[in-house]
N, C-alpha and C positions, 0 to 999 in steps of 0.2 A: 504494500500500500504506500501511496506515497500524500504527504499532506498539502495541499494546494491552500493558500489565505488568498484570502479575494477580497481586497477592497477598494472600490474601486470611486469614480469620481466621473460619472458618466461626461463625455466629452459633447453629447448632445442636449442635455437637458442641468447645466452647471447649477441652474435653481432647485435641483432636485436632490445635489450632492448633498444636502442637507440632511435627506430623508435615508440614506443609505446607510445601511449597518455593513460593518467586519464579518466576515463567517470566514473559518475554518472547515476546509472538509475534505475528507480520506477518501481517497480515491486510488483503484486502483491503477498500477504503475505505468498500465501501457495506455490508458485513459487519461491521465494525467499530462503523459507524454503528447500524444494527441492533442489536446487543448493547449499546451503552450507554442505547439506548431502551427493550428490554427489561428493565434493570438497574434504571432512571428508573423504569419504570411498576410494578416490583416490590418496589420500594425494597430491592431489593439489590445487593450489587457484582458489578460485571464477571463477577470470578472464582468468584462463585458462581453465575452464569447459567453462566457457561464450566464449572462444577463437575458442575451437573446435566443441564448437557447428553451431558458426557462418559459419566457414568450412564447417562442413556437410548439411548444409543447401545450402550453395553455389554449392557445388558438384551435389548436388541433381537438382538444377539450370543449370548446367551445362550440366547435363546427358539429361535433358528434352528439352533443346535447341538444343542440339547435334542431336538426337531424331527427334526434329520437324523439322528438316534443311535437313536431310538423309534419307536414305533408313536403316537404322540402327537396330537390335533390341536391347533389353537393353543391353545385354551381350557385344556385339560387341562394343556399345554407353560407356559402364565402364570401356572395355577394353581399348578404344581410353584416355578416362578421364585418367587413370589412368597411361597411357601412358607419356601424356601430363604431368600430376603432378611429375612422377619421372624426366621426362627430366627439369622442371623447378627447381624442387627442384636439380637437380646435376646442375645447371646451378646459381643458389641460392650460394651454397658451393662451388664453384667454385673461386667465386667473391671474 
């Protein structure tokens, strides 16, 4: 296992750096590796690869919920999501 600290200071949202916490987390070795290769080749931090990945993960959560609650197909269901995500985010930068 190897231990990854992620803290990071979002480069897109610097008003938010506020709301960010430190997390520690064990991860295995070749996953680890992975993630600061993808960090390298994005030239971003750790914690922001770990940031949007958690996003997409979420979204993906989101699409399937949407999905199972509707009459929806996925198109429709990403379209809604994604819907959703701009009006939040102008609603975000708004504030």
């Amino acid at each position: 296992m190897s231990r990854v600290n992620i803290a990071t200071a979002s480069r897109y949202a610097s008003s938010m750096a506020a709301s960010r916490q430190h997390v520690s987390v064990d991860l295995d070795a070749e996953v680890a590796s992975i993630l600061r290769s993808h960090a390298a080749e994005a030239h971003l931090s750790e914690g922001e690869i770990v940031d949007r990945a958690i996003r997409a993960y979420d979204l993906r959560w989101l699409v399937a919920r949407i999905r199972a609650r509707s009459d929806l197909d996925e198109d429709a269901a990403m379209a809604l999501v994604r819907e959703e995500l701009h009006a939040a985010r102008a609603e975000r930068d708004a504030a």
